[in-house]
N, C-alpha and C positions, 0 to 999 in steps of 0.2 A: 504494500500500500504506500502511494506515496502523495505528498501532503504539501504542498507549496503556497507560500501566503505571500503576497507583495503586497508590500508597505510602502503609500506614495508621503515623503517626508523629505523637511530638511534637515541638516544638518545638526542646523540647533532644536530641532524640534524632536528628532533623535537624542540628541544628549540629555533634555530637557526630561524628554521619556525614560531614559535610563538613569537619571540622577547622577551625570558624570556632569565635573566642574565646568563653566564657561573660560579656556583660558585665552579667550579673543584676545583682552585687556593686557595678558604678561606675555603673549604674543608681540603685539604691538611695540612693547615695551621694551623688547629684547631686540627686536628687527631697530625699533631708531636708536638704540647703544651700539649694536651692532656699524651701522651707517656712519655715526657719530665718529667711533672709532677707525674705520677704515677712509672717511676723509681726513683724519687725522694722521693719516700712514701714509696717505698719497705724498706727501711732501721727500717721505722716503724715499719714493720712488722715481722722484724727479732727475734725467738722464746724466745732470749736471752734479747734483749729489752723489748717484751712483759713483762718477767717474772719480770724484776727489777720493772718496771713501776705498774704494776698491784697487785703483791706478797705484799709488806710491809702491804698496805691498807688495804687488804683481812685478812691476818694473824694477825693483830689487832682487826678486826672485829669478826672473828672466836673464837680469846680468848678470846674477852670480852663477846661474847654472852655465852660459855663455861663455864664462871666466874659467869655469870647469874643464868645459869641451876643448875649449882652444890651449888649456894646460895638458889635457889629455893628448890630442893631436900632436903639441910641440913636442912632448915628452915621449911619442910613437916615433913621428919624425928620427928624433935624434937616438934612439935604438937604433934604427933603420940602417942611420949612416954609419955607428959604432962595427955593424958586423961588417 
């Protein structure tokens, strides 16, 4: 036997029926902290900030590995020639 009942409702009319909380209000609430906060981050993200922040560290790194390779290379080099 099978037994099928539809039920034409909304959402709150549903909750309302089932005695589950309204959280439209701490929804809300959360979405514009939410907002608040991430326009508050965009300044982070600005391409000119990235570049200062991130650039010095990299371009240090880059030379010093650079300073590596070419110590590596010189010091192959002059093997080379020793035999």
């Amino acid at each position: 036997m099978n037994v099928k009942i539809d039920i034409d409702c909304t959402p709150e009319e549903a909750r309302t029926f089932l005695g589950l909380p309204d959280v439209k209000p701490l929804q809300e609430a959360m979405m514009k902290e939410v907002e608040e906060r991430m326009r508050a981050n965009l300044s982070a993200m600005d391409p000119e900030t990235m570049f200062k922040t991130w650039l010095p560290a990299g371009l240090q790194g880059w030379e010093q590995m650079q300073k590596m390779f070419w110590a590596n290379m010189a010091s192959s080099e002059a093997d080379k020639n020793k035999k």
